[in-house]
FIMI-721907 format. One record per residue: residue number from 1; residue in one letter; x, z, y of N, C-alpha, C, O, CB in turn. Coordinates in steps of 0.02 Angstrom, whole numbers, padded with zeros to 5 digits. Atoms other than C-alpha are relative to their C-alpha. Glycine has a CB too. Layout:
+-----+---+--------+--------+--------+--------+--------+--------+--------+--------+--------+--------+--------+--------+--------+--------+--------+
:   k : r :   n_xx :   n_zz :   n_yy :  ca_xx :  ca_zz :  ca_yy :   c_xx :   c_zz :   c_yy :   o_xx :   o_zz :   o_yy :  cb_xx :  cb_zz :  cb_yy :
+-----+---+--------+--------+--------+--------+--------+--------+--------+--------+--------+--------+--------+--------+--------+--------+--------+
: NUM : A :      X :      Z :      Y :      X :      Z :      Y :      X :      Z :      Y :      X :      Z :      Y :      X :      Z :      Y :
...
+-----+---+--------+--------+--------+--------+--------+--------+--------+--------+--------+--------+--------+--------+--------+--------+--------+
REM end
This chain:
+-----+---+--------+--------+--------+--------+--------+--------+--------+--------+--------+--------+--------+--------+--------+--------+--------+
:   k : r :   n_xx :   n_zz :   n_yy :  ca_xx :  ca_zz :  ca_yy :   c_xx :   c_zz :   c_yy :   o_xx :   o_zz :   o_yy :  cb_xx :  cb_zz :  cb_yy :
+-----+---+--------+--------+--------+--------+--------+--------+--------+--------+--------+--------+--------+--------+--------+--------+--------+
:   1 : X : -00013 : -00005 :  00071 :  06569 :  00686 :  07967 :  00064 : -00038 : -00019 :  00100 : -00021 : -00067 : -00060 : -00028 : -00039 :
:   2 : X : -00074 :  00031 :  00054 :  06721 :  00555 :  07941 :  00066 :  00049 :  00027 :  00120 :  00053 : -00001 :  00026 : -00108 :  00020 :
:   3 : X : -00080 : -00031 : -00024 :  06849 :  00667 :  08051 : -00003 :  00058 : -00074 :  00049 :  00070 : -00106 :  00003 :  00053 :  00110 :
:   4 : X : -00019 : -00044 :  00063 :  06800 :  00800 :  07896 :  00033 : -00043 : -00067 :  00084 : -00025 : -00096 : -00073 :  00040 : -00026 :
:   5 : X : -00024 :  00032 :  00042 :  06817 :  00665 :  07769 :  00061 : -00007 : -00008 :  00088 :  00015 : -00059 : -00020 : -00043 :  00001 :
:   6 : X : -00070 :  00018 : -00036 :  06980 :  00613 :  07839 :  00046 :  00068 :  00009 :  00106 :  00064 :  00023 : -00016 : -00035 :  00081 :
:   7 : X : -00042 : -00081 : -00004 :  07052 :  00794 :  07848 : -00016 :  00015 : -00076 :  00008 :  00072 : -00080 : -00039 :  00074 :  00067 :
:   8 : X :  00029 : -00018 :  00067 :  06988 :  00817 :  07658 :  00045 : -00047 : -00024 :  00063 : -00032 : -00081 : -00084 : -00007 : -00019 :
:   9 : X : -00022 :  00052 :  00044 :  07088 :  00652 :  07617 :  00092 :  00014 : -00005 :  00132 :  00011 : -00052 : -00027 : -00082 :  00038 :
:  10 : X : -00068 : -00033 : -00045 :  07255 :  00715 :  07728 :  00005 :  00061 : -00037 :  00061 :  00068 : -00062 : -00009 :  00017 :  00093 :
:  11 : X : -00024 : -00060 :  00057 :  07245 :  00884 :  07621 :  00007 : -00010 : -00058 :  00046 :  00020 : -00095 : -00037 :  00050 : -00010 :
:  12 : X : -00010 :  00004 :  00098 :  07214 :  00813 :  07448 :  00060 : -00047 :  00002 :  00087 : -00055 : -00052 : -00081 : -00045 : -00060 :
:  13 : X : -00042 :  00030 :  00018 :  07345 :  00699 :  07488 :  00074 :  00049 :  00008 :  00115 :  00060 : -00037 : -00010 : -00063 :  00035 :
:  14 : X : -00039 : -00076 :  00002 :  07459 :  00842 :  07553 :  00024 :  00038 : -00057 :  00084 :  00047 : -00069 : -00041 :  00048 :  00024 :
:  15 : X : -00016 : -00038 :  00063 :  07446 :  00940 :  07396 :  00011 : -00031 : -00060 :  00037 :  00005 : -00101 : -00046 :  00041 : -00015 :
:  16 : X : -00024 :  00057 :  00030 :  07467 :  00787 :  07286 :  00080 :  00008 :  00008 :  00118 :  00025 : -00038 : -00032 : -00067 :  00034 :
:  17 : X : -00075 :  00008 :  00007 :  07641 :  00772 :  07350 :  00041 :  00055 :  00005 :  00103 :  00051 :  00009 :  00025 : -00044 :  00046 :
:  18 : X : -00032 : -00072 : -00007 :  07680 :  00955 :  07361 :  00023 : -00003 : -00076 :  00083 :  00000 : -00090 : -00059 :  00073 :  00025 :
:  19 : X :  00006 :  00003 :  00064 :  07639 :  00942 :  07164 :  00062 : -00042 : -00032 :  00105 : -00024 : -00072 : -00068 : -00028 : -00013 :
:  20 : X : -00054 :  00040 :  00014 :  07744 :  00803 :  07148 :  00055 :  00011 : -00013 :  00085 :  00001 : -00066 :  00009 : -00031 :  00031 :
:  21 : X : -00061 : -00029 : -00044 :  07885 :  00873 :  07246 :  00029 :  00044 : -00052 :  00082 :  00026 : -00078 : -00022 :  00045 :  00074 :
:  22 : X : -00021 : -00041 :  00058 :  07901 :  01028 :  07115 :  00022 : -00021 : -00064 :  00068 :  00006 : -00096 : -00046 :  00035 : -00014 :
:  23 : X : -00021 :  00003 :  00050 :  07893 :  00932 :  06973 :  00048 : -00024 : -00006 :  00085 : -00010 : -00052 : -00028 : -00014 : -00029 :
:  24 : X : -00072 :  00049 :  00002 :  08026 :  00813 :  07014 :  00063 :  00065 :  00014 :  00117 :  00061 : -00016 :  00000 : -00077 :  00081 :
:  25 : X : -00042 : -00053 : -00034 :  08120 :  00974 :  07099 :  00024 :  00043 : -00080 :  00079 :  00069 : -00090 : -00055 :  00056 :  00068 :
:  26 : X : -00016 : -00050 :  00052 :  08095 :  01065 :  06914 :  00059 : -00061 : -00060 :  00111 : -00053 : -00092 : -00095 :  00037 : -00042 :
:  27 : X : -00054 :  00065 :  00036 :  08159 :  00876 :  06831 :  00071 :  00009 :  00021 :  00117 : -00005 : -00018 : -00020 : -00084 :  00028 :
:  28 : X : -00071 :  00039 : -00023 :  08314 :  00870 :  06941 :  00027 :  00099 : -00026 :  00087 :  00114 : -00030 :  00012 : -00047 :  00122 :
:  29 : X : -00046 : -00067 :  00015 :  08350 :  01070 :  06891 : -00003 : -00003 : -00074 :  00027 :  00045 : -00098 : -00030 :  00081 :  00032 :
:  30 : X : -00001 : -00016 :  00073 :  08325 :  01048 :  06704 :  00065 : -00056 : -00017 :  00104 : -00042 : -00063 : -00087 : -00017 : -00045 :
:  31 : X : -00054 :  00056 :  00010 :  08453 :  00872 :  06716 :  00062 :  00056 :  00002 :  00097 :  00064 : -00048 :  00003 : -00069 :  00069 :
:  32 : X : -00055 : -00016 : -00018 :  08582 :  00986 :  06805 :  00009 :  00051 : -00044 :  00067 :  00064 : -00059 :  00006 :  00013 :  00065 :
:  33 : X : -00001 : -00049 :  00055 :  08550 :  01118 :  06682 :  00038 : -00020 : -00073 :  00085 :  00004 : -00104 : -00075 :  00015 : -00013 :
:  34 : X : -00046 :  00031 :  00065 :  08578 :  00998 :  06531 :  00057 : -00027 :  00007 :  00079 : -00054 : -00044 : -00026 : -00050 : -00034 :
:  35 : X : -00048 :  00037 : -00024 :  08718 :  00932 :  06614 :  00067 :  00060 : -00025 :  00119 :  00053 : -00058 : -00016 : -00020 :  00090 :
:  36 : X : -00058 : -00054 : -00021 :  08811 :  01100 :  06642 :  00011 :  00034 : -00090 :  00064 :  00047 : -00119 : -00039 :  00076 :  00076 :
:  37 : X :  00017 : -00030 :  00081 :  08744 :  01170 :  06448 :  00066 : -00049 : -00037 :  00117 : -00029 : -00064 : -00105 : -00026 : -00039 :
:  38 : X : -00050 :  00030 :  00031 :  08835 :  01011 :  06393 :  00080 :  00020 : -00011 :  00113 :  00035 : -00061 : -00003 : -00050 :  00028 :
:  39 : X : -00058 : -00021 : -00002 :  08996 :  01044 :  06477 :  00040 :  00037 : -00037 :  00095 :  00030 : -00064 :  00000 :  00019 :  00037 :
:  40 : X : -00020 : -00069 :  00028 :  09005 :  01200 :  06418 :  00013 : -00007 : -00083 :  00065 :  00001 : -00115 : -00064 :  00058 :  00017 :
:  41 : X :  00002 : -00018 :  00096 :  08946 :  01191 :  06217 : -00003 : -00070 : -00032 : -00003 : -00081 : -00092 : -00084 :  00052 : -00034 :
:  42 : X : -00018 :  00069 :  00040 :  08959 :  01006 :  06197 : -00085 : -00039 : -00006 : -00134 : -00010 :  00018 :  00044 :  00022 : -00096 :
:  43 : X :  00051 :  00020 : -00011 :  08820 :  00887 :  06172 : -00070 :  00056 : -00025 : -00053 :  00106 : -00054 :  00007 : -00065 : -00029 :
:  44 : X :  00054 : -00020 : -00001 :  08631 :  00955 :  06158 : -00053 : -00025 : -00089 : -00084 : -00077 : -00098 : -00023 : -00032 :  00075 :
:  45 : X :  00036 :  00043 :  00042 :  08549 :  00932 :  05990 : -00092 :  00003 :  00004 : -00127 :  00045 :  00031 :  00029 :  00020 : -00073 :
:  46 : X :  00084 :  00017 : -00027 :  08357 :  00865 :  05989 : -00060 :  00062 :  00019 : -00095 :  00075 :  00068 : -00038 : -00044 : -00067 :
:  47 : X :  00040 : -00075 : -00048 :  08267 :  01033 :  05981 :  00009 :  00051 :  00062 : -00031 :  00090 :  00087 : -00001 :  00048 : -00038 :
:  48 : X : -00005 : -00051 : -00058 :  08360 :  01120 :  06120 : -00017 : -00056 :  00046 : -00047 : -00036 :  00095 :  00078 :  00044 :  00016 :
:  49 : X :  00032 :  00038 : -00073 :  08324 :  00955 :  06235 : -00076 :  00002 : -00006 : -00116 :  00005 :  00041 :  00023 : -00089 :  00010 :
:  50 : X :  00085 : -00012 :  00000 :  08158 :  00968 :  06202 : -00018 :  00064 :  00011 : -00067 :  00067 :  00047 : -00037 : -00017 : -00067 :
:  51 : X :  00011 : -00080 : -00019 :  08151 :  01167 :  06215 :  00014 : -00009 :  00076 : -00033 :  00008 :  00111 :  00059 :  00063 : -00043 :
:  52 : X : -00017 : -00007 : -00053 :  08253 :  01136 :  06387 : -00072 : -00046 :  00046 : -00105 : -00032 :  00096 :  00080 : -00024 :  00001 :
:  53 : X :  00056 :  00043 : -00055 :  08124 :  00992 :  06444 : -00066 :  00019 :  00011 : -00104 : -00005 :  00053 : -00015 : -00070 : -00020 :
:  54 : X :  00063 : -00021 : -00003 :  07980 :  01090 :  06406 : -00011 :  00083 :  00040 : -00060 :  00119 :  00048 : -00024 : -00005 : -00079 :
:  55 : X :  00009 : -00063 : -00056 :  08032 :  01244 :  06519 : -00022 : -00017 :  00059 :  00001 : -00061 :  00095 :  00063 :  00036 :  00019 :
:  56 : X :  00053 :  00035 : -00072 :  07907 :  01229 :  06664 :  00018 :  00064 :  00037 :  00046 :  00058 :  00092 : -00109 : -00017 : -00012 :
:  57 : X : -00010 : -00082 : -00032 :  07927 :  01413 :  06718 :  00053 : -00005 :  00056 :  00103 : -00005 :  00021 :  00034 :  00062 : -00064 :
:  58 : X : -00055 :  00005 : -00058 :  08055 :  01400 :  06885 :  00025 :  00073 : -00023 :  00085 :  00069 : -00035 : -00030 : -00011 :  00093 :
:  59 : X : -00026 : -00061 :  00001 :  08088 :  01587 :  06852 :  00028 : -00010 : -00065 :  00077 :  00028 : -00069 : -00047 :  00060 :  00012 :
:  60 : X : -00010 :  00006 :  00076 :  08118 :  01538 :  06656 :  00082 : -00043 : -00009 :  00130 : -00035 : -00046 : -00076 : -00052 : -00037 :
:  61 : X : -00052 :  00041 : -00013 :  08234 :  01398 :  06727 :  00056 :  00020 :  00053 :  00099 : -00021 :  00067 : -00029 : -00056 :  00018 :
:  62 : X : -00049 : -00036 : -00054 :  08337 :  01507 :  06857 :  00030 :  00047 : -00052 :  00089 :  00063 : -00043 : -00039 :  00044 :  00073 :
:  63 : X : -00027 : -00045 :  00040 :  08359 :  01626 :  06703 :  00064 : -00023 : -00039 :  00121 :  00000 : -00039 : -00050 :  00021 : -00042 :
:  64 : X : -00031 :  00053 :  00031 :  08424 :  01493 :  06597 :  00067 : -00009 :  00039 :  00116 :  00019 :  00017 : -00046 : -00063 : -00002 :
:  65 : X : -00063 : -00022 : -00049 :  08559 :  01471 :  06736 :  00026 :  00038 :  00012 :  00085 :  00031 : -00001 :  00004 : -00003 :  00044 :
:  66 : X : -00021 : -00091 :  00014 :  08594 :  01644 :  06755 :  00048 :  00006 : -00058 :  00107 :  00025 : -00053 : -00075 :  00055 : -00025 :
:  67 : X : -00031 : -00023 :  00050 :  08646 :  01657 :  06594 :  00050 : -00042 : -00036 :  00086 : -00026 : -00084 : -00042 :  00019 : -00037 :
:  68 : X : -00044 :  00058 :  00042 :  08736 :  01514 :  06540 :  00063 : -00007 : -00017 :  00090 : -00035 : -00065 : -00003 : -00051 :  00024 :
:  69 : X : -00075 : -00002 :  00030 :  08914 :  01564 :  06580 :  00006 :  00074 : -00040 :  00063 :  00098 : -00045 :  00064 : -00005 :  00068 :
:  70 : X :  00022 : -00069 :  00040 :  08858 :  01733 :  06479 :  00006 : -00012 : -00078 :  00040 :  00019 : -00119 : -00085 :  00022 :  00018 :
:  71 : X :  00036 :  00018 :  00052 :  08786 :  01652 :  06339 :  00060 : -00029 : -00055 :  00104 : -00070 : -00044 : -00057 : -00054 :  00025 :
:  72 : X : -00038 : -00006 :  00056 :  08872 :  01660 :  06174 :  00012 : -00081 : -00028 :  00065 : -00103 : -00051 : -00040 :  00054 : -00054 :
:  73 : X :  00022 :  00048 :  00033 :  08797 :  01491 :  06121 : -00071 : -00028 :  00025 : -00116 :  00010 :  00044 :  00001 :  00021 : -00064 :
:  74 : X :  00055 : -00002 : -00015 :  08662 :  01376 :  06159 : -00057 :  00028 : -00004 : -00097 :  00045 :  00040 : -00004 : -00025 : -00005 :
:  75 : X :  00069 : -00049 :  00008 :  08534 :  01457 :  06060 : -00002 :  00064 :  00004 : -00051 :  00089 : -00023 : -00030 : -00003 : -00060 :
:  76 : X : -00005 : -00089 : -00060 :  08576 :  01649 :  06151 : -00016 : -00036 :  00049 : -00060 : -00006 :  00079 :  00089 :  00057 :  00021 :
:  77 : X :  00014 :  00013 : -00059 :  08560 :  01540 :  06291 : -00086 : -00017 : -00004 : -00130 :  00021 :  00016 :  00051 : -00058 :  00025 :
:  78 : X :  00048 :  00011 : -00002 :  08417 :  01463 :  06267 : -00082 :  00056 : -00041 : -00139 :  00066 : -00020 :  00021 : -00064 : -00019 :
:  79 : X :  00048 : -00056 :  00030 :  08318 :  01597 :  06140 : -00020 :  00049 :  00066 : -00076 :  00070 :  00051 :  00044 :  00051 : -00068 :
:  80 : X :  00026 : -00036 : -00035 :  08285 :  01704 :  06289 : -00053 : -00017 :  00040 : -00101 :  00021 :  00050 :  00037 :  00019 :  00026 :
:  81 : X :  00053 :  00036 : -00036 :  08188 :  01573 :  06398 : -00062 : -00018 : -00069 : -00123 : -00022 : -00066 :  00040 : -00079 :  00042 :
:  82 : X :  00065 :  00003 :  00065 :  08093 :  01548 :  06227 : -00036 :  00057 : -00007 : -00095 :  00052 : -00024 :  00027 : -00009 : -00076 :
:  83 : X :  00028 : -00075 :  00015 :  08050 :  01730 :  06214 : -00032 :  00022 :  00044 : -00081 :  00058 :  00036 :  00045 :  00052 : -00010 :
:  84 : X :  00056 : -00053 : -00074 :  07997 :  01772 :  06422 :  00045 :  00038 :  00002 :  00038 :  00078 :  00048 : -00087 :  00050 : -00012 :
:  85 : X : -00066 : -00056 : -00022 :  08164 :  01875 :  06409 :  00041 : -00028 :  00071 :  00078 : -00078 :  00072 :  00068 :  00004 : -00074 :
:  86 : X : -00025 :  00049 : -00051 :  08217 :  01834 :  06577 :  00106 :  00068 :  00011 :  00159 :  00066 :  00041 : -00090 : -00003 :  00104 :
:  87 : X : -00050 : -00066 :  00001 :  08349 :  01993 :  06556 :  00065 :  00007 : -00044 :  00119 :  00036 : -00038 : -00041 :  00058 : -00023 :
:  88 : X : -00059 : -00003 :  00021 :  08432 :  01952 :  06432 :  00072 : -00037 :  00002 :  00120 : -00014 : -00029 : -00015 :  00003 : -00041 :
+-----+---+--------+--------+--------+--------+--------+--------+--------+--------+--------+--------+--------+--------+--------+--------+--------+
REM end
């Protein structure tokens, strides 16, 4: 019974840091994101950092990149990841 315990402790700890891993992985792509947004249209005002920090979606946040040297303006940039428009 403890070699199962012990393999039960080694997986939950496993997927613990898998979990981790993403979120910090989605943190360090939303920084470089606001970073690059800046560049571009100048600082970020409070609702789009908060719209940007609350994109969890990786496909939502690859879009967002996608489009950015496209994008007319932050909010064209960002209104699409608000919408699920990953297209436009």
């Amino acid at each position: 019974m403890a070699p199962q315990t012990y393999e039960q402790f080694i997986a939950d700890a496993l997927q613990e840091g898998r979990q981790l891993g993403v979120q910090e992985g989605r943190q360090q792509t939303r920084t470089m994101l606001r970073r690059l947004i800046e560049r571009r249209f100048g600082p970020l005002g409070a609702d789009d950092r908060s719209h940007l920090d609350a994109i969890d979606d990786p496909d939502a946040l690859d879009g967002v990149a996608e489009r950015l040297f496209d994008a007319p303006s932050v909010a064209a940039l960002l209104d699409a990841a608000r919408s699920g428009d990953e297209d436009a």
